[in-house]
C-alpha positions as CSV (number, residue, x, y, z in Angstrom):
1,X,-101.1,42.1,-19.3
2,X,-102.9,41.8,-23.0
3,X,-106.3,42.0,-23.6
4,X,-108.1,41.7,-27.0
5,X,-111.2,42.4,-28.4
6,X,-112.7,40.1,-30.9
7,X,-113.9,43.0,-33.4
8,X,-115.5,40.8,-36.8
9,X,-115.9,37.1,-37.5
10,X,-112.8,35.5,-39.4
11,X,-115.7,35.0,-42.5
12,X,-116.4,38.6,-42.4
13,X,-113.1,39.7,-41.8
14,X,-111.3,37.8,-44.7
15,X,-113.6,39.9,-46.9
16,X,-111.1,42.8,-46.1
17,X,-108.3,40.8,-45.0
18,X,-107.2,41.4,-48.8
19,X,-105.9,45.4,-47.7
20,X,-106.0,46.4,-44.5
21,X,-104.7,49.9,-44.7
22,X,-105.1,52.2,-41.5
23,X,-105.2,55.9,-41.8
24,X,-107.9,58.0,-43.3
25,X,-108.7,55.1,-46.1
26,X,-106.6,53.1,-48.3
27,X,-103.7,55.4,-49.3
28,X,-102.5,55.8,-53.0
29,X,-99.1,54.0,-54.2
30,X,-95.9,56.1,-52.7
31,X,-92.3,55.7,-53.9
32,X,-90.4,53.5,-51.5
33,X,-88.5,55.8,-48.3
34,X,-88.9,56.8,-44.8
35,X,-92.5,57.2,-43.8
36,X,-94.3,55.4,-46.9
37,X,-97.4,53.9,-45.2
38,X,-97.1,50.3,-44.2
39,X,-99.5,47.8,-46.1
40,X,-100.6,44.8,-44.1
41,X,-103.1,41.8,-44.5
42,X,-104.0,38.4,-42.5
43,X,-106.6,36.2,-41.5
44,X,-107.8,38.0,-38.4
45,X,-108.2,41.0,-36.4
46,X,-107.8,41.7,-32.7
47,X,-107.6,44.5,-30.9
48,X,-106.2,44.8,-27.5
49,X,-102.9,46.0,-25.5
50,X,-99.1,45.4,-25.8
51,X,-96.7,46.8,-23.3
52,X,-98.8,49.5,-22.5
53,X,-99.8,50.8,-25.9
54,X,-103.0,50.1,-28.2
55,X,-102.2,47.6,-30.6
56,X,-104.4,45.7,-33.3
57,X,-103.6,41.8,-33.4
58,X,-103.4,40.2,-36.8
59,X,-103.4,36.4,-36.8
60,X,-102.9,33.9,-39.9
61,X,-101.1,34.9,-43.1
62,X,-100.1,38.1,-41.8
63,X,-98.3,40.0,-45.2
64,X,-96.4,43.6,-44.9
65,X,-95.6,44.9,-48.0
66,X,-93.9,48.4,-48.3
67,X,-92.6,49.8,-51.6
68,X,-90.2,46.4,-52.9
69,X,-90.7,45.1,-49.2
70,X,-92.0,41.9,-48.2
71,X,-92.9,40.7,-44.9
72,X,-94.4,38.0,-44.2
73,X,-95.5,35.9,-40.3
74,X,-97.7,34.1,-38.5
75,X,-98.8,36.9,-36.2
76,X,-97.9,40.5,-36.0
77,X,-98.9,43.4,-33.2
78,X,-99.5,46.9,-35.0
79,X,-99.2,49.5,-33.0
80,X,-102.0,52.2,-33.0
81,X,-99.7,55.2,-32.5
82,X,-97.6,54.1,-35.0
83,X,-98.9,52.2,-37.8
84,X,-95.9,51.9,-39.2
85,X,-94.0,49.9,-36.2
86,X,-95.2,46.0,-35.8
87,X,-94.2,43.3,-33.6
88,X,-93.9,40.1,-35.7
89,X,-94.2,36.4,-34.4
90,X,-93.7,33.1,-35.9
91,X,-91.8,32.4,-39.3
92,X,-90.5,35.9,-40.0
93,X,-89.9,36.6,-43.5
94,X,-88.3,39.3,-45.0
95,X,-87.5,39.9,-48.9
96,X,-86.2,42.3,-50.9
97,X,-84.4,42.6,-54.2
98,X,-81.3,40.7,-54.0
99,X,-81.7,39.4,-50.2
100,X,-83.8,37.4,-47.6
101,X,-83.9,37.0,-44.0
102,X,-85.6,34.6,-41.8
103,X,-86.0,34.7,-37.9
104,X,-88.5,33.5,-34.8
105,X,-89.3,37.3,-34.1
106,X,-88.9,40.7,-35.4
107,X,-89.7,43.9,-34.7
108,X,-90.2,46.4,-37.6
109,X,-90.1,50.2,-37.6
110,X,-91.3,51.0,-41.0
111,X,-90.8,54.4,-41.2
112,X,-87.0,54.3,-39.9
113,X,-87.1,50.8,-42.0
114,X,-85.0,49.2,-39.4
115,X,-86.1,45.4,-38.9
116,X,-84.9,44.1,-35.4
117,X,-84.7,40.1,-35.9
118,X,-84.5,37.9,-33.4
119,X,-83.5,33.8,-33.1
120,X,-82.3,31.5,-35.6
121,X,-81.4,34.3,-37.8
122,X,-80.6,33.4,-41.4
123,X,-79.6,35.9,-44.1
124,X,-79.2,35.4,-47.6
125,X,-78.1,37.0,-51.1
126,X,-76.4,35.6,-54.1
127,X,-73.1,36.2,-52.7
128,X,-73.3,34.2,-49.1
129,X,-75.6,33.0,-46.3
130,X,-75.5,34.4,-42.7
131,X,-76.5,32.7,-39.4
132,X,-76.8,34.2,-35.9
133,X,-79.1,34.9,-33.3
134,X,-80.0,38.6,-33.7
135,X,-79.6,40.8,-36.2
136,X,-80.5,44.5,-36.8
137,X,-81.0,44.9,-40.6
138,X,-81.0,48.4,-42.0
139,X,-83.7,48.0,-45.5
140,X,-82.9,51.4,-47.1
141,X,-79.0,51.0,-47.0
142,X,-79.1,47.2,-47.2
143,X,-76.8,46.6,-44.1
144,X,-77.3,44.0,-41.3
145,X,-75.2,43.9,-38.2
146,X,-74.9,41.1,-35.6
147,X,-73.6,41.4,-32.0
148,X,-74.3,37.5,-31.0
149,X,-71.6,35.5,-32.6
150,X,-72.2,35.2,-36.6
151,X,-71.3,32.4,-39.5
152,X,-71.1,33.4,-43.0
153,X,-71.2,30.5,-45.3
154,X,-70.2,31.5,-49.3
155,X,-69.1,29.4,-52.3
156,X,-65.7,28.7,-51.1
157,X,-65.1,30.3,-47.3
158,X,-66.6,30.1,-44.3
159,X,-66.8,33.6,-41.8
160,X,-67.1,33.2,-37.7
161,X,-67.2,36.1,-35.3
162,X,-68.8,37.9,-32.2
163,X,-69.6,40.7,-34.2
164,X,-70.2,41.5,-37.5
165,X,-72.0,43.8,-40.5
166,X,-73.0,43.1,-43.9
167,X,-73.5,46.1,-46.9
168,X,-75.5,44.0,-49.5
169,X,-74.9,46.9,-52.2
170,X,-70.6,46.8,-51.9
171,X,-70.6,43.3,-50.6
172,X,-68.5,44.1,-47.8
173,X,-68.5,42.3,-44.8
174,X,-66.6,43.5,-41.4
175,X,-66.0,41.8,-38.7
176,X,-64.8,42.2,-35.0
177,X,-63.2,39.7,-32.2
178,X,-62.8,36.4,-32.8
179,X,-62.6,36.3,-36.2
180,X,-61.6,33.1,-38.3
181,X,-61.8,33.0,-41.7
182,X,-61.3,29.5,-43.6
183,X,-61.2,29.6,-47.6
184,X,-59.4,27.2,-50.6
185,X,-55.9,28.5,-50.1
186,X,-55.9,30.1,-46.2
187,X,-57.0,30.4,-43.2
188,X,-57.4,33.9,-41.0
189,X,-57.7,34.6,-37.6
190,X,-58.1,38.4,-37.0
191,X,-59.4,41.0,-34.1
192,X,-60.7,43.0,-36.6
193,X,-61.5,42.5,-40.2
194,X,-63.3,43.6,-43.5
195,X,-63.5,41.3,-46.6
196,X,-65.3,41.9,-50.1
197,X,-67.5,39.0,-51.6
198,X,-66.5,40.0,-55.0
199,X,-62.8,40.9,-54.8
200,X,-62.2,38.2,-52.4
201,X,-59.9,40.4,-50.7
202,X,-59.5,40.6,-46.9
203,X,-58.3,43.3,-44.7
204,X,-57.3,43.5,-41.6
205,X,-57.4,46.4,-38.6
206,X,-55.5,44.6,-35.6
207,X,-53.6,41.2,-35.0
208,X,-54.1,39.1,-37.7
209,X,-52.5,35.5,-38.6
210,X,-52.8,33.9,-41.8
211,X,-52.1,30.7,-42.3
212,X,-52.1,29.7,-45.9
213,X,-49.4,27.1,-48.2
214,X,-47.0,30.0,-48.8
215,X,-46.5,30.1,-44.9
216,X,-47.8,31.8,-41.8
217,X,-48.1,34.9,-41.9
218,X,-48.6,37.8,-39.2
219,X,-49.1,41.5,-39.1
220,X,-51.6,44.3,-37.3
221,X,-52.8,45.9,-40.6
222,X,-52.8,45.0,-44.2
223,X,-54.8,43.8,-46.8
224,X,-54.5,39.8,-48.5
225,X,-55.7,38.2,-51.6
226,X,-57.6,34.9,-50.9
227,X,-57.7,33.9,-54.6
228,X,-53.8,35.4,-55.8
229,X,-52.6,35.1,-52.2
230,X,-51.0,38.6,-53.0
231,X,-50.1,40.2,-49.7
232,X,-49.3,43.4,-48.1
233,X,-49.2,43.9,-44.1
234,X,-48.0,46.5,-42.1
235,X,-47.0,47.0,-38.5
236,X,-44.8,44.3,-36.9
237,X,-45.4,42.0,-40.1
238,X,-43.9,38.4,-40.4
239,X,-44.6,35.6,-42.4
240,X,-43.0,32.1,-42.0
241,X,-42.0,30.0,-45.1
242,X,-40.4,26.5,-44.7
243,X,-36.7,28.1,-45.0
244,X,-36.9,32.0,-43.0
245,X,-38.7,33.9,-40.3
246,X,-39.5,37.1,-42.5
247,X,-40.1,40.3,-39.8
248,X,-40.6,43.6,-40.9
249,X,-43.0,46.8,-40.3
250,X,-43.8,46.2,-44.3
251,X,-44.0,43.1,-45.9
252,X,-45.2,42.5,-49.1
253,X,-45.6,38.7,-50.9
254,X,-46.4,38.3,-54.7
255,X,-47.9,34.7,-55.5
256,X,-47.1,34.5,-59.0
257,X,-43.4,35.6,-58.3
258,X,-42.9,34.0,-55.1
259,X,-41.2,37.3,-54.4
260,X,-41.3,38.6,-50.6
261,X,-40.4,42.4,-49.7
262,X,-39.7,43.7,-46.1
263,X,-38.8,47.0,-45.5
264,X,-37.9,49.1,-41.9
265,X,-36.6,47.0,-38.8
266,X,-36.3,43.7,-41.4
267,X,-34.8,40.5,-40.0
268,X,-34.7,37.0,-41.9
269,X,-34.4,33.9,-39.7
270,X,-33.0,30.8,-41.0
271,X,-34.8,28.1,-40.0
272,X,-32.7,25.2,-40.3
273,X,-29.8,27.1,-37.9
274,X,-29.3,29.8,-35.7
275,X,-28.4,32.4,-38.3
276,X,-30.3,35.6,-38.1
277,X,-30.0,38.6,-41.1
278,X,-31.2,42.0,-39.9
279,X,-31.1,45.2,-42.1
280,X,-33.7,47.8,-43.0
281,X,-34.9,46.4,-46.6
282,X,-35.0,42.5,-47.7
283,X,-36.3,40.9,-51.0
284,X,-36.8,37.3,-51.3
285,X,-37.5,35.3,-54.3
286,X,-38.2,31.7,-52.7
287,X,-38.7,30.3,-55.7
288,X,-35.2,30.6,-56.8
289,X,-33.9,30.5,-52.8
290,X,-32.2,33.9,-53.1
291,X,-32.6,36.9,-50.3
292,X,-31.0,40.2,-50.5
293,X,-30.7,42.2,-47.4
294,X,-29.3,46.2,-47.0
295,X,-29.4,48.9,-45.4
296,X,-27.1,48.2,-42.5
297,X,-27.3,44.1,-42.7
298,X,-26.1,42.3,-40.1
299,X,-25.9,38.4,-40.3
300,X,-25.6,37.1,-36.3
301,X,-24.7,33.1,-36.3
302,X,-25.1,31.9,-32.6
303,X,-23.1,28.3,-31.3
304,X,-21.7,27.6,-27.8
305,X,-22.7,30.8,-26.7
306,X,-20.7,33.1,-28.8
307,X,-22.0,35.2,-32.1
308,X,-20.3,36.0,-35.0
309,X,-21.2,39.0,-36.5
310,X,-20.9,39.9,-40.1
311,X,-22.0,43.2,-41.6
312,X,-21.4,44.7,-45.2
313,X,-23.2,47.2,-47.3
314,X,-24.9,44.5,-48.6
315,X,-25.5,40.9,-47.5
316,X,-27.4,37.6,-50.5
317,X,-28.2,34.7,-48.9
318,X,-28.3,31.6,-51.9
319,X,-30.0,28.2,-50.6
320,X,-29.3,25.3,-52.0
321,X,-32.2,24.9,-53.8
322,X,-31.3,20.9,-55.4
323,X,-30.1,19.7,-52.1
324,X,-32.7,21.2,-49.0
325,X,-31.3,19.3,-46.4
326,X,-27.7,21.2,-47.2
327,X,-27.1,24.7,-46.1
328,X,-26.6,27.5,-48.8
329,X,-23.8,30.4,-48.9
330,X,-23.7,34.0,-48.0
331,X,-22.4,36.7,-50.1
332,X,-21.1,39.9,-48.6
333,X,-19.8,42.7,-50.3
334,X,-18.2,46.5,-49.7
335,X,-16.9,47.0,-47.0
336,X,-16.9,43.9,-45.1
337,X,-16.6,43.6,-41.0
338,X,-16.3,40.9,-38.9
339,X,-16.6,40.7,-35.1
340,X,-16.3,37.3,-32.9
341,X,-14.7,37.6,-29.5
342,X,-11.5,35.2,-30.8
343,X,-11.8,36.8,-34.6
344,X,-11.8,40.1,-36.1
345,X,-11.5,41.0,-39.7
346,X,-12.0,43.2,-42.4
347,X,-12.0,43.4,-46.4
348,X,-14.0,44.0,-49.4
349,X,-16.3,41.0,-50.5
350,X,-16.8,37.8,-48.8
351,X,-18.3,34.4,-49.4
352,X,-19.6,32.8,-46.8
353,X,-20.7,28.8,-47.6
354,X,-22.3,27.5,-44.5
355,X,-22.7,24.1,-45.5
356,X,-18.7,23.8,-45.3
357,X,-17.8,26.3,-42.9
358,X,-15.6,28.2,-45.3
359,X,-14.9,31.7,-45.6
360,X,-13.8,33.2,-48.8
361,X,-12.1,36.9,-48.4
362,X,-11.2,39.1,-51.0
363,X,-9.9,42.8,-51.8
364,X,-7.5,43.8,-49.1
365,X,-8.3,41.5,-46.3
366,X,-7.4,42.2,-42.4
367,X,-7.7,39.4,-40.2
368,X,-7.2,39.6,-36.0
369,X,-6.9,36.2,-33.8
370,X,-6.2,37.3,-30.3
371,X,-2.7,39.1,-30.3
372,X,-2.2,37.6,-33.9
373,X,-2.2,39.9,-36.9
374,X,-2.5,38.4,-41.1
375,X,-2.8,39.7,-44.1
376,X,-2.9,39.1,-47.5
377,X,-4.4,39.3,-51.6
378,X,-6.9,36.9,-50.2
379,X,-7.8,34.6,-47.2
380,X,-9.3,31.7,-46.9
381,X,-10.9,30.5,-43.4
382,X,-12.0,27.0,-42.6
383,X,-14.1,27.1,-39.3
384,X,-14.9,24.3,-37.0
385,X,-17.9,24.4,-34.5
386,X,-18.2,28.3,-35.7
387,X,-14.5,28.5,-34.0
388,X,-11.3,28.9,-36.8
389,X,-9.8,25.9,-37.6
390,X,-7.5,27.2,-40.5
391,X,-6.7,29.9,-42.7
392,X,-5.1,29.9,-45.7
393,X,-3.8,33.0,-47.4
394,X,-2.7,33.7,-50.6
395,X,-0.1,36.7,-52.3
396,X,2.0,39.3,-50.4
397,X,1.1,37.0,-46.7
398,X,2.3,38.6,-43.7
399,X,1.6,37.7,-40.1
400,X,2.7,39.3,-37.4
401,X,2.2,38.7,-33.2
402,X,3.1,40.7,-30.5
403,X,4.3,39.5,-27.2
404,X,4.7,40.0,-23.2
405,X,7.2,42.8,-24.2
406,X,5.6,44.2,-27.4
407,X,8.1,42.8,-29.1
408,X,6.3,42.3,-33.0
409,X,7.1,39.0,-34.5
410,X,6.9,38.9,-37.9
411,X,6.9,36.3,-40.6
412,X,6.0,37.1,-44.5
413,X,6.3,35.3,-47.9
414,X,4.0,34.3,-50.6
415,X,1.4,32.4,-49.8
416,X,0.8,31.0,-45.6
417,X,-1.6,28.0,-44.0
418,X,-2.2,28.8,-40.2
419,X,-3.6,26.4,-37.6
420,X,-5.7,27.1,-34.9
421,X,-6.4,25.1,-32.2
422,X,-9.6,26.4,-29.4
423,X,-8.9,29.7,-31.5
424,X,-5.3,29.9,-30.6
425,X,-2.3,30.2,-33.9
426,X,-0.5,26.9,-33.2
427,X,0.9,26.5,-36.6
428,X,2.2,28.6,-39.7
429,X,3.7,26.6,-42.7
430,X,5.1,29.7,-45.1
431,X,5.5,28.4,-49.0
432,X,7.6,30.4,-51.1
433,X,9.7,34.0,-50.6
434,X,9.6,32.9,-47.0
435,X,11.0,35.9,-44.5
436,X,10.7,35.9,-40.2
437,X,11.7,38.3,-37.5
438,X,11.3,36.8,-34.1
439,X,12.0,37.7,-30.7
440,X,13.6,35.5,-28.4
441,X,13.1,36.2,-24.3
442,X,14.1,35.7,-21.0
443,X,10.8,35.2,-19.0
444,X,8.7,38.1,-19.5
445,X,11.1,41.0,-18.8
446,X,14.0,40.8,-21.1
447,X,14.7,40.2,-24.8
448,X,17.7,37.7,-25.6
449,X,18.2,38.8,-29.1
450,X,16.3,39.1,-32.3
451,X,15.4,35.8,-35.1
452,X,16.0,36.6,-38.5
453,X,15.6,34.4,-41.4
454,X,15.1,34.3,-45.2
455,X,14.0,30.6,-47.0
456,X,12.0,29.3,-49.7
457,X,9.6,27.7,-47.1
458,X,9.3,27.7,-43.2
459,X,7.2,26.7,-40.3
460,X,6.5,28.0,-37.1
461,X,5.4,26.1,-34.2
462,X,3.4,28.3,-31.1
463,X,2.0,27.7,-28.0
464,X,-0.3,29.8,-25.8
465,X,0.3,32.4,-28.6
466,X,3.8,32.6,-28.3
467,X,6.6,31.2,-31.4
468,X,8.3,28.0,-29.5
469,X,10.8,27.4,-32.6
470,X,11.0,27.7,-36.4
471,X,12.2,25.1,-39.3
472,X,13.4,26.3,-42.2
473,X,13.6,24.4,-45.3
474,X,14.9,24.8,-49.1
475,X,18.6,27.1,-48.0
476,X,17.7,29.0,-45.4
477,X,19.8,32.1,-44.3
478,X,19.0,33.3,-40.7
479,X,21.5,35.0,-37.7
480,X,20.3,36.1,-34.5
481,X,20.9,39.7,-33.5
482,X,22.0,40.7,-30.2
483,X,19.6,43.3,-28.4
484,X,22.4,46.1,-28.1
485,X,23.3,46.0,-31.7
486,X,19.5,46.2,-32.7
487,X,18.1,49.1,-34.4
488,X,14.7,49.8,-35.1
489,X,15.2,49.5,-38.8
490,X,16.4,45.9,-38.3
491,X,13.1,45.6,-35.9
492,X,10.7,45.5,-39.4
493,X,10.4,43.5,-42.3
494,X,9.7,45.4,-45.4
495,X,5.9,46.2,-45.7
496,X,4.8,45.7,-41.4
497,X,2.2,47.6,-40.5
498,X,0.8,47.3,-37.3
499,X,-3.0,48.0,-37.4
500,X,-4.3,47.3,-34.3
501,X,-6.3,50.6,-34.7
502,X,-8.7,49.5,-37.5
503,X,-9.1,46.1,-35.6
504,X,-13.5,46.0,-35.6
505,X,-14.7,46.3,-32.5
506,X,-18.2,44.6,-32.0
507,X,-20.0,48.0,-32.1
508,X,-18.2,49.1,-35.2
509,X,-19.6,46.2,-37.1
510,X,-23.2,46.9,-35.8
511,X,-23.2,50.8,-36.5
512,X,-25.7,52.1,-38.8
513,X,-24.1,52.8,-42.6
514,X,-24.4,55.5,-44.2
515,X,-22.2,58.6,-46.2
516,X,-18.5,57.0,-46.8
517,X,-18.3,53.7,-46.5
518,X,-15.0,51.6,-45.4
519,X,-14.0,51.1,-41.9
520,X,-13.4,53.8,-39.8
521,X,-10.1,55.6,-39.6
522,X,-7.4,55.1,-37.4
523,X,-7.0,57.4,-34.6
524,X,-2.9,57.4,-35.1
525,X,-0.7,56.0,-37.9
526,X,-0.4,52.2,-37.9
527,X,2.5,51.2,-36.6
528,X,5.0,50.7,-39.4
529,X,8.5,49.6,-41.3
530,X,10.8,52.5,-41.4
531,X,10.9,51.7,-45.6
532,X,7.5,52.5,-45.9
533,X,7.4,56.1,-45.2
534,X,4.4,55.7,-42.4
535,X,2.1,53.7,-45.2
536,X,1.1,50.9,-45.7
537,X,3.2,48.5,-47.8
538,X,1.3,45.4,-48.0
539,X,-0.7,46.3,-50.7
540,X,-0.8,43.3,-53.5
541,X,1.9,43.2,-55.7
542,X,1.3,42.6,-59.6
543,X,2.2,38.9,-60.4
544,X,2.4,37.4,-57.0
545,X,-1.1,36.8,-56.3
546,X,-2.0,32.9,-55.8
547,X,-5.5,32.3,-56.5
548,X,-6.9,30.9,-54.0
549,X,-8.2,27.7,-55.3
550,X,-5.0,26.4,-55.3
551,X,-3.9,24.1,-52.9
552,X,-1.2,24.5,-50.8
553,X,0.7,21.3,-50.4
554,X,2.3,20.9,-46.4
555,X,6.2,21.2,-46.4
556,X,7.9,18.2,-46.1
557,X,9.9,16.7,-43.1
558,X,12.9,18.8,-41.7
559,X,16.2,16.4,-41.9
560,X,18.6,18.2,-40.1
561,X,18.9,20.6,-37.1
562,X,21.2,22.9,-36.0
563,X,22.4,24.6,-32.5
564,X,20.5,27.6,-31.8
565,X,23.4,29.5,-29.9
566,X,25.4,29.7,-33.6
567,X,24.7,32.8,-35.8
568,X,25.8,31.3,-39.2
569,X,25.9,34.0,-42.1
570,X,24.4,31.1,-44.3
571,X,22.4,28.2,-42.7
572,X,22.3,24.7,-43.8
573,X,19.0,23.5,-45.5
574,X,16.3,22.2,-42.6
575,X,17.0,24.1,-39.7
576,X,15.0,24.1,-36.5
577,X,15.5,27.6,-34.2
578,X,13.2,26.5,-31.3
579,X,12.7,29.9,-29.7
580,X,12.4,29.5,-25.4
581,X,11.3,32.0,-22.6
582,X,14.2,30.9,-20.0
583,X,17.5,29.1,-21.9
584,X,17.7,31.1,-25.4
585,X,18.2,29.2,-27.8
586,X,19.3,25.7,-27.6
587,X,19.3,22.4,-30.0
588,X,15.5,20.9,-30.7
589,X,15.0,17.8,-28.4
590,X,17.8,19.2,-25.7
């Protein structure tokens, strides 16, 4: 309970309502700090109690002023004790060089020179204007903090959170929960964040997303640009641009570039498929629509629940930047890998063009299709619904299959087109320097003799992986060997080897890369023709290499057939050798 004494009459007491100083008499001019005697004037004096404690009431035009302070009210409490400490009521006005704060109430500790305000808060300085319903506001180091949900409002942004403080000197502003920042060119919502008046530069201390016209961005620490948009973030960073999913534990974006970096645990999503490129340091120039991923890059495409996987020592990713609704190419080179579970492969370089499903493969390329073996200068794969549809290879080709008996079948020549149908080798038409070694059998336990044929051209027909019968064309030469007269030289065409050893296994094209790179060694030899001396012979040869924009035309139409019982020394042109399990070999169409 409050009670007040009515000391002087309001006509008497204006006379000295010009300076009230308490103390021993009005005290001389001090610098401005802790301590310096408060100065306060008003209408009228009271004196009575508040909470306890001997106060003096002042009433009307109630003015602080301490050092370049400024206080002004409708009523304040002084306390006795303490003539420095008031309790102010009723259009609370604060001022100082460079700022001023309004409130319902305050309470004022003028020798700490901490002023407690309290409802309808409103700060202001040249720089922004601040709205909440409390706020503690430190006078000597120009800071006010708010714990009751606080809007900044400044030329071009607007600031809400739960908490906040404000450093009027540095023009820094920090902010915790709920945070959302909205400005010309973004908009931020943050846990916890700091961002500079001047420098218009934000950064953040916990989850932060940042939506601006460059994309979405995302990361738990970093700092961003609100005027350049320049970025760098930290710690699970991504950012989303209208073509990738950018991830990374750095990420860096430069506005006036349109260059993006990501660096440690990177992996770019494309957004118009399901292709994912993962590696430990990306750089992307949208601008121009080019990405370039290494450090262990993995590209993952995903249909009908199987991956391909394609790693190399470096993976570039090229949209097509005149045609958006197309998809761009991929370009892999050193040490190339490929893992799918119905195709395996291996070279140098690659080019990958998604919009047409082709593969291009270059520099000593190894290629795997269930039992089936190919090689050649260079391959070209068309796939269909991400499953091989053809593949067309070009200088020294040579295929080879193995079957129920590991028999190897074998055909070679200078350039090949195989068809694939639900990933299985139906078809191989052979165009030029055409040679073939197959195995005809009994069931599955015995071998009725050996297939071997020379011609310009030939085609193989297969099914369920297996060679049904062959048509030669352009003079053909072919006999069938008896098993008992078959020696292991006559088992090999000249440059097989058998390489089942270096076929990629899925974990061998995800490894980490690092020291020598190339696949991994065999364990043994490949398997090889006794010419070759135990290496490799299918190396390219100078002046045999087709390039591989050529087309290869089909082979035309066989006109004649003959039985496959007889073993001519030389066979008449267009010869079909259909190649059975049970009967040998017997006339096509029999």
């Amino acid at each position: 309970m409050m009670k007040f004494t009515k000391i002087g009459l309001v006509s008497l007491f204006s006379l000295f309502s010009v300076i009230l100083a308490f103390g021993q008499g009005t005290p001389a001019p001090a610098p401005q700090g802790n301590g310096q005697p408060v100065e306060v004037s008003a209408n009228t004096l009271q004196s009575g109690r508040y909470n306890g404690e001997e106060v003096r009431r002042l009433l009307g035009n109630v003015v602080m002023r301490q050092g370049q302070t400024t206080l002004t009210s409708d009523s304040a409490y002084q306390y006795v004790s303490d003539r420095n400490k008031l309790e102010v009521f009723g259009n609370v006005h604060i001022t100082q060089p460079g700022m001023d704060a309004t409130s319902a109430t305050a309470s004022y500790d003028g020798t700490r020179r901490i002023a407690n305000m309290r409802g309808g808060v409103t700060l202001r300085d040249e720089q922004m204007t601040l709205t909440t319903p409390s706020l503690d506001y430190d006078l000597n180091a120009k800071r006010a903090y708010y714990t009751q949900a606080g809007n900044i409002v400044g030329p071009d942004y607007t600031i809400n959170s739960q908490l906040g403080t404000y450093t009027s000197d540095d023009k820094v502003l920090t902010f915790k929960k709920n945070i959302k920042y909205v400005g010309q060119n973004a908009e931020v919502l943050s846990d916890t964040m700091s961002y500079n008046t001047v420098t218009k530069v934000v950064e953040f201390f916990g989850p932060t997303t940042i939506k601006s016209p460059d994309g979405t961005l995302f990361a738990n620490r970093g700092t961003y640009n609100t005027v350049t948009r320049e970025s760098n973030f930290r710690g699970n960073a991504s950012i989303k641009t209208p073509d990738y999913l950018i991830r990374g534990e750095v990420l860096t974006y430069d506005k006036t570039k349109e260059y993006y970096t990501a660096s440690r645990n990177v992996s770019m999503t494309a957004i118009k498929d399901t292709t994912v490129i993962t590696g430990q340091t990306a750089l992307y120039w949208r601008a121009r629509g080019r990405a370039k991923v290494y450090g262990s890059p993995v590209m993952r495409t995903i249909e009908k629940r199987d991956t391909m996987y394609l790693s190399a020592d470096t993976l570039v990713s090229v949209e097509n930047v005149k045609d958006k609704t197309k998809k761009g190419k991929l370009f892999a080179y050193h040490d190339v890998r490929i893992f799918k579970s119905d195709l395996q492969g291996l070279c140098d370089s690659l080019t990958y063009d998604q919009n047409d499903s082709i593969i291009y493969m270059s520099r000593n390329p190894r290629l795997w299709a269930n039992k089936n073996q190919m090689t050649a200068d260079s391959v070209i794969m068309q796939l269909r619904s991400n499953t091989l549809d053809q593949m067309r290879m070009f200088g020294n080709s040579f295929a080879i299959s193995i079957d129920t008996l590991e028999n190897y079948n074998q055909v070679k020549g200078r350039n090949m087109t195989a068809r694939f149908a639900d990933g299985k080798i139906r078809r191989i038409d052979v165009n030029g320097n055409a040679e073939s070694l197959y195995f005809a059998l009994q069931g599955d336990s015995a071998t009725m003799g050996m297939n071997r044929a020379v011609c310009s051209d030939m085609r193989m027909m297969f099914q369920d992986g297996q060679v049904q019968y062959i048509t030669f064309l352009e003079q053909p030469d072919a006999k069938l060997i008896p098993p008992h007269e078959l020696q292991d030289p006559d088992k090999r065409l000249k440059g097989f080897v058998w390489r089942s050893d270096e076929k990629p296994t899925r974990a061998f094209v995800l490894e980490k890369r690092g020291g020598k790179k190339g696949p991994a060694k065999p364990k043994d030899k490949p398997v090889a023709a006794s010419t070759s001396k135990g290496k490799s012979s299918n190396k390219p040869s100078a002046g045999t290499t087709a390039k591989p924009k050529a087309s290869v035309a089909s082979p035309p139409k066989p006109t004649t057939q003959q039985p496959a019982q007889q073993q001519p020394a030389q066979a008449k042109p267009a010869r079909k050798l259909p190649l059975l399990k049970g009967g040998g070999f017997k006339k096509a169409g029999s």
